[in-house]
C-alpha positions as CSV (number, residue, x, y, z in Angstrom):
1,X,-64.1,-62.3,95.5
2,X,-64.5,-62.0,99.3
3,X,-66.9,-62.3,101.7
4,X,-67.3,-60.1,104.7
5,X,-69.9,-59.5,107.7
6,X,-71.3,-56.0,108.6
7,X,-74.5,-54.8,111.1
8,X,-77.2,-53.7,109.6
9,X,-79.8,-52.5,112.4
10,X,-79.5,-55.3,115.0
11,X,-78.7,-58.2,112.3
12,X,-76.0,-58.9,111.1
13,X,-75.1,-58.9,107.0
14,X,-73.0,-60.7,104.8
15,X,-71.7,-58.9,101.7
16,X,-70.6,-61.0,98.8
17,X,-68.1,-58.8,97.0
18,X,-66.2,-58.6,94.0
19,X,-63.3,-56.2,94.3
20,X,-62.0,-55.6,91.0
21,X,-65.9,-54.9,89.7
22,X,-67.4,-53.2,92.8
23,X,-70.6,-55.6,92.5
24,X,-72.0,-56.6,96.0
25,X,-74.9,-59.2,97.1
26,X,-76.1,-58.1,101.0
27,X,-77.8,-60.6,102.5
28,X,-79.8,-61.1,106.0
29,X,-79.4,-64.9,107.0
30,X,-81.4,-63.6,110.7
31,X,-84.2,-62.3,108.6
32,X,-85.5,-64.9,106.2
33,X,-82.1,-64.7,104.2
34,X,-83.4,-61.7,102.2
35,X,-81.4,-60.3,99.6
36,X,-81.6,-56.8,100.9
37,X,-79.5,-55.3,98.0
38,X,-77.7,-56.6,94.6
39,X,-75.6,-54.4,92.7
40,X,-74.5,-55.6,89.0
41,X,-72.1,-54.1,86.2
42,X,-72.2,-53.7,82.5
43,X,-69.3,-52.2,80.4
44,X,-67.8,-50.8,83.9
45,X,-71.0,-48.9,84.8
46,X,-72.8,-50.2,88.1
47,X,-76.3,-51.1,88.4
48,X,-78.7,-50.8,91.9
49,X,-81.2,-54.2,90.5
50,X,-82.6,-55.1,94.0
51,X,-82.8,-52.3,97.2
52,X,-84.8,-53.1,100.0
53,X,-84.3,-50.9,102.5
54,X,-81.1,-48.3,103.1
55,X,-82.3,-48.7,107.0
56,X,-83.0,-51.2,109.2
57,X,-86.3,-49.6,110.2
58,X,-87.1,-48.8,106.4
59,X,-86.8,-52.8,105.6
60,X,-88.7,-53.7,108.5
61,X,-91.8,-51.0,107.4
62,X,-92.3,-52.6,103.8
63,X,-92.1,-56.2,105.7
64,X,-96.2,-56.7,104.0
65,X,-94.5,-56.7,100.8
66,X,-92.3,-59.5,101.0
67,X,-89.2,-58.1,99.5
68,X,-86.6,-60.5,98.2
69,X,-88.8,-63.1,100.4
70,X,-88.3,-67.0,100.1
71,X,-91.4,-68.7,100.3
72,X,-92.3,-72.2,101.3
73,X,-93.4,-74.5,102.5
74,X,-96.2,-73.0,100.1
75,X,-95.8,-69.9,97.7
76,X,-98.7,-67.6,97.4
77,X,-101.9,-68.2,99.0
78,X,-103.6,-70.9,100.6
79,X,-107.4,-70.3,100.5
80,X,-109.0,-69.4,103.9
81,X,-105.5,-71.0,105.5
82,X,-107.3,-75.0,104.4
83,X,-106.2,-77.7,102.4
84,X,-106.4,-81.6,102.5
85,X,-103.8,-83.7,102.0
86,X,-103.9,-87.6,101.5
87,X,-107.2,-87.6,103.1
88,X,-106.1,-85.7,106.2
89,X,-107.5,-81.9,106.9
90,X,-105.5,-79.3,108.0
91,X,-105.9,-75.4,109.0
92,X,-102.8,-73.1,108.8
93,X,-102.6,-69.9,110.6
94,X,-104.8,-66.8,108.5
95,X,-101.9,-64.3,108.3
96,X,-103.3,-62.2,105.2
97,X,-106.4,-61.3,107.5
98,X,-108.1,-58.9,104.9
99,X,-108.3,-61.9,102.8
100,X,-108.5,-64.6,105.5
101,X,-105.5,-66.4,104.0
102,X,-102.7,-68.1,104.7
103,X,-99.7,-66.3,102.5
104,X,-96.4,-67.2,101.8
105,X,-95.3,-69.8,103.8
106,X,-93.1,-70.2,107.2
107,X,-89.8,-69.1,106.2
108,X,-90.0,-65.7,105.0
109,X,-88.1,-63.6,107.9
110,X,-87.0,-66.5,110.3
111,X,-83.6,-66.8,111.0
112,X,-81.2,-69.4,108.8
113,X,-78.0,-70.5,109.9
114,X,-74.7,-70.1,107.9
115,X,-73.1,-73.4,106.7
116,X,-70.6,-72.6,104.3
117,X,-68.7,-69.4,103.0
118,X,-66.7,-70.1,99.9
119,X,-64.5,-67.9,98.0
120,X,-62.3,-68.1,94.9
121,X,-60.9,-65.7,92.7
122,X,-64.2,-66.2,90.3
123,X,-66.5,-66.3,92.7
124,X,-68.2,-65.8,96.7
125,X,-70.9,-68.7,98.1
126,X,-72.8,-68.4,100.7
127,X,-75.0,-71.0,102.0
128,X,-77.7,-71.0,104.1
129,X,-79.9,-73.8,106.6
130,X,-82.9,-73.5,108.3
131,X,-84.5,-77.1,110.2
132,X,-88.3,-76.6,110.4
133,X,-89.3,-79.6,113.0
134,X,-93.4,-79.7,112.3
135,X,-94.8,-77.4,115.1
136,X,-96.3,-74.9,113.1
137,X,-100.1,-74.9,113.6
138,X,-101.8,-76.9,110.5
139,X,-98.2,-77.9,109.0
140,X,-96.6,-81.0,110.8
141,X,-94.8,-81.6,108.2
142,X,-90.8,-81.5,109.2
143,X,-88.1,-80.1,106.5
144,X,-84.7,-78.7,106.6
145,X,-84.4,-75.8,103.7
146,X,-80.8,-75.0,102.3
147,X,-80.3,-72.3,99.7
148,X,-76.8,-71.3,98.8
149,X,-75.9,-68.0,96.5
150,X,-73.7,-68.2,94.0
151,X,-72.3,-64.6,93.5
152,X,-69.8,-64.2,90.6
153,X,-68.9,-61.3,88.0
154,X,-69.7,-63.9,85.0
155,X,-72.9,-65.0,85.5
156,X,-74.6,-63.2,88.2
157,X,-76.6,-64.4,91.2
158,X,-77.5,-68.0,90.9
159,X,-79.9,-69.2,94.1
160,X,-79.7,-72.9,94.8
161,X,-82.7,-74.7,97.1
162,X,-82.2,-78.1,98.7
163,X,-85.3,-79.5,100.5
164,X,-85.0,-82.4,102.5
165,X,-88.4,-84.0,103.7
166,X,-86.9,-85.1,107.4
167,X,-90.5,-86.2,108.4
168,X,-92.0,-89.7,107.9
169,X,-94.6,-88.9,105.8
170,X,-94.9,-87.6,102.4
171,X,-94.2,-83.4,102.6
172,X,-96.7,-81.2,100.4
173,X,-94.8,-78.0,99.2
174,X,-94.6,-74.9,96.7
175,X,-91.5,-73.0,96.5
176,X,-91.0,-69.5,95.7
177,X,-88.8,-66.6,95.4
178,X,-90.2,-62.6,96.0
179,X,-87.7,-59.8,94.4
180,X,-89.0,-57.2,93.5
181,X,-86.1,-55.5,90.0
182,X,-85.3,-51.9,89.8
183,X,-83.3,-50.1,87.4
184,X,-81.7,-46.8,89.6
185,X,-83.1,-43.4,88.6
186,X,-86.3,-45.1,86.6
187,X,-89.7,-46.4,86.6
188,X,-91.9,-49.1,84.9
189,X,-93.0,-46.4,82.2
190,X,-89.2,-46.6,81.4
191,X,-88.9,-50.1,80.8
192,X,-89.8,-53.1,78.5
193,X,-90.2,-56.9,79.9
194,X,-90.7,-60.1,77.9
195,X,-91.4,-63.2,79.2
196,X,-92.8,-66.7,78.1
197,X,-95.6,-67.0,79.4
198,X,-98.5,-69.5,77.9
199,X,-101.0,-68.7,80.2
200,X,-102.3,-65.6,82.8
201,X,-105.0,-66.4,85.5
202,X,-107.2,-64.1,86.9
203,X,-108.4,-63.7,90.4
204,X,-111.3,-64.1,92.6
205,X,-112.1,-62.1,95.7
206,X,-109.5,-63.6,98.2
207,X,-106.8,-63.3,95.1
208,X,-106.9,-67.3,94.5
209,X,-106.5,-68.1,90.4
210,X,-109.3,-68.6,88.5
211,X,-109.8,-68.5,84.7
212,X,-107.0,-69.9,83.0
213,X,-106.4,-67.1,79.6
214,X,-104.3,-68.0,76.6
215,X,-101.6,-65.7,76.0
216,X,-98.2,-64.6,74.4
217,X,-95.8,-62.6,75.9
218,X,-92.5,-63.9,74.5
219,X,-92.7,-60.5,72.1
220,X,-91.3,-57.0,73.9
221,X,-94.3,-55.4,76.2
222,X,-93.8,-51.4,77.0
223,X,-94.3,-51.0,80.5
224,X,-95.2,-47.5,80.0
225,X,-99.1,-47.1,81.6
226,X,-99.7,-50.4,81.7
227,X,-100.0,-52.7,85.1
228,X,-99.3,-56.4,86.1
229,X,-100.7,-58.4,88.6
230,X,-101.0,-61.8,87.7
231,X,-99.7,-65.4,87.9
232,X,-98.5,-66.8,84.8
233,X,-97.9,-70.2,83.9
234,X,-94.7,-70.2,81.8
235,X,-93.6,-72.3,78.9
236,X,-91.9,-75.4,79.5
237,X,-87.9,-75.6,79.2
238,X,-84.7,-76.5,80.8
239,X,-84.2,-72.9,81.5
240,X,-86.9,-69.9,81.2
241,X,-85.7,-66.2,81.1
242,X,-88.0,-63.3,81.8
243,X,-86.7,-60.4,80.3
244,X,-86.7,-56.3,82.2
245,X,-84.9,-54.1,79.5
246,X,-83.7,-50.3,80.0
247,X,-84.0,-48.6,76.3
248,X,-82.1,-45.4,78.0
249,X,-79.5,-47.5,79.5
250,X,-79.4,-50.4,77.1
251,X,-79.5,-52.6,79.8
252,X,-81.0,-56.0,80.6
253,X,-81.6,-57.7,83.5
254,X,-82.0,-61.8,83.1
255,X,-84.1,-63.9,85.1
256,X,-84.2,-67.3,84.5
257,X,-85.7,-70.1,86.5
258,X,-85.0,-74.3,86.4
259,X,-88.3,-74.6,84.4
260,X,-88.1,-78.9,83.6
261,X,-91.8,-80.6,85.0
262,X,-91.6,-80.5,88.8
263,X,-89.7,-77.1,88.5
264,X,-90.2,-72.6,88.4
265,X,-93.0,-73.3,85.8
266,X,-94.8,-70.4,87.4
267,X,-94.4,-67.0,87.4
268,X,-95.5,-64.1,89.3
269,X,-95.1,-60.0,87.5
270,X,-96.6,-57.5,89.4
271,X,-96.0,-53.7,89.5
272,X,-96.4,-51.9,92.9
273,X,-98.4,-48.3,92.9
274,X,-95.2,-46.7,93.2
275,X,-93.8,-47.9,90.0
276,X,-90.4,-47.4,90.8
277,X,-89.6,-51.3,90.6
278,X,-91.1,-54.7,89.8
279,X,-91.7,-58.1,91.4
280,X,-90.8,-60.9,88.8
281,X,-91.1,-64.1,90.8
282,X,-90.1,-67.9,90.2
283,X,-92.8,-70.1,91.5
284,X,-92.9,-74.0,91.4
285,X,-97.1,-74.0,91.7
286,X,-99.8,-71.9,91.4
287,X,-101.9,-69.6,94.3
288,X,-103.7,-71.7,96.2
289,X,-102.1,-75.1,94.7
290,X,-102.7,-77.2,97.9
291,X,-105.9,-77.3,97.1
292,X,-106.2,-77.2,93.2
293,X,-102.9,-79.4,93.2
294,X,-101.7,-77.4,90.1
295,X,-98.6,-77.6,91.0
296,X,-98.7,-78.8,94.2
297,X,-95.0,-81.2,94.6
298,X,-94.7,-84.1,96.9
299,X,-91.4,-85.2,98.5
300,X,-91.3,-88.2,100.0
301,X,-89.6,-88.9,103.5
302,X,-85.9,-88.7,103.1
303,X,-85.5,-87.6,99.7
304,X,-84.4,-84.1,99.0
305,X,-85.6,-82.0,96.3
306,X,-83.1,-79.4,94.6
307,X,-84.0,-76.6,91.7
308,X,-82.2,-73.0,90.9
309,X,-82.7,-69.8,89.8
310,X,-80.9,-66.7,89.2
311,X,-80.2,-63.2,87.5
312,X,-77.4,-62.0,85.3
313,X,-77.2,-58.4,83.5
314,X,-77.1,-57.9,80.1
């Protein structure tokens, strides 16, 4: 495995590589640490699973839809940018202003700082920080955020998080990952998913959860005609795995989240007008959590917080 550096635009990118397998991860620590691109093999055959942009300008255009995105310190949205905490009121900034939300937290394309490169013969880790000191209108709430990717021909892309509340109060927070899956040369009307969910939620008009529906998707779905846009609360285990299956290429794509109480017990599936990929996205809470509190974790000064996720082929 290696680990090398390349511009891309006027960042710079780091490209997790496995020589002997030509898979790649390319990731942007300037820009949010986005995963602009992950390349995975099956039976010696090479598989484009995440793309976000060929250019610099391209990635920067489709910046509204999050791609690859880490969210915190809250996932989703935050109704009309409010919420109270421990008897205190605060107002975020409105950044979704069609909806007068605030969305997606404050990490999403600011720059992390590298800590550590690591590579062996199995595998490349990179590992990202980024110190957040409380000056964000309606969040004074200081953290540092480390996320480290574990890039290895076995297993895949495993994503670490470490959150350490530096503050002296307690730190509200929902964490979240954005990637939105492709399989090259097909759409959703190609493709099956399964994933085990217990319950969807629908939306009201600012795209907050409301009713709570019983449902069952641990069976295989066809994607073909259908849509998804919807928050799902998954069933509870160690590890859950959402599955996005290629009949025509008899391939899988595995994404599995730390799913324990406290964990991803959320997910997000959504598939864009285009069609030509979709967003399957751990979540620890639900939209709008800081004020339902579904959800909704609490770290208390000093203690750090760690959970995973990751994809593999199959």
């Amino acid at each position: 495995m290696k680990i090398t550096k390349e511009p891309f635009g006027h960042f710079t990118e780091y490209v997790l590589t496995n020589p002997e397998t030509g898979e790649t991860l390319y990731v942007l620590p300037e820009f949010g640490g986005m995963i602009r691109k992950m390349t995975l093999q099956k039976e010696g055959h090479l598989h484009h699973v995440i793309e976000c942009g060929n250019t610099a300008e391209k990635l920067l255009a489709g910046m509204n839809a999050y791609p690859s995105a880490h969210l915190f310190p809250w996932a989703n949205r935050v109704r009309n940018g409010k919420f109270s905490f421990q008897e205190v009121d605060y107002q975020l900034s409105i950044n979704e202003i069609g909806l007068k939300n605030a969305i997606h937290g404050l990490v999403s394309f600011t720059p992390f700082e590298v800590v550590e490169e690591t590579v062996t013969e199995v595998e490349a880790i990179l590992t990202l920080r980024y110190a957040y000191y409380g000056g964000a209108l309606g969040f004074p709430f200081p953290f540092v955020l480390s996320i480290s990717y574990i890039f290895s021909s076995d297993e895949g892309l495993e994503i670490n998080y470490a959150i350490k509340n530096t503050g002296t109060k307690d730190l509200p927070m929902v964490l979240g990952w954005h990637p939105y899956f492709k399989i090259e040369g097909e759409k959703a009307d190609d493709w099956q998913i399964n994933f085990p969910a217990t319950h969807q939620y629908g939306t009201d008009s600012q795209m907050i959860s409301a009713d709570k529906i019983p449902v069952n998707f641990s069976g295989v779905m066809d994607l073909k005609g259908k849509t998804l846009d919807a928050v799902f609360k998954m069933q509870s285990s160690s590890k859950i795995i959402s599955k996005l299956h290629s009949p025509k290429k008899n391939i899988t794509l595995n994404v599995w989240q730390e799913g324990m109480k406290g964990g991803f017990t959320f997910t997000v599936v959504y598939i864009p007008s285009s069609r030509d990929c979709i967003a399957i996205e751990p979540m620890t809470g639900n939209t709008d959590a800081y004020n339902s509190g579904d959800g909704l974790l609490t770290l208390e000064s000093g203690k750090t917080f760690e959970i995973a996720c990751g994809v593999y082929i199959s």
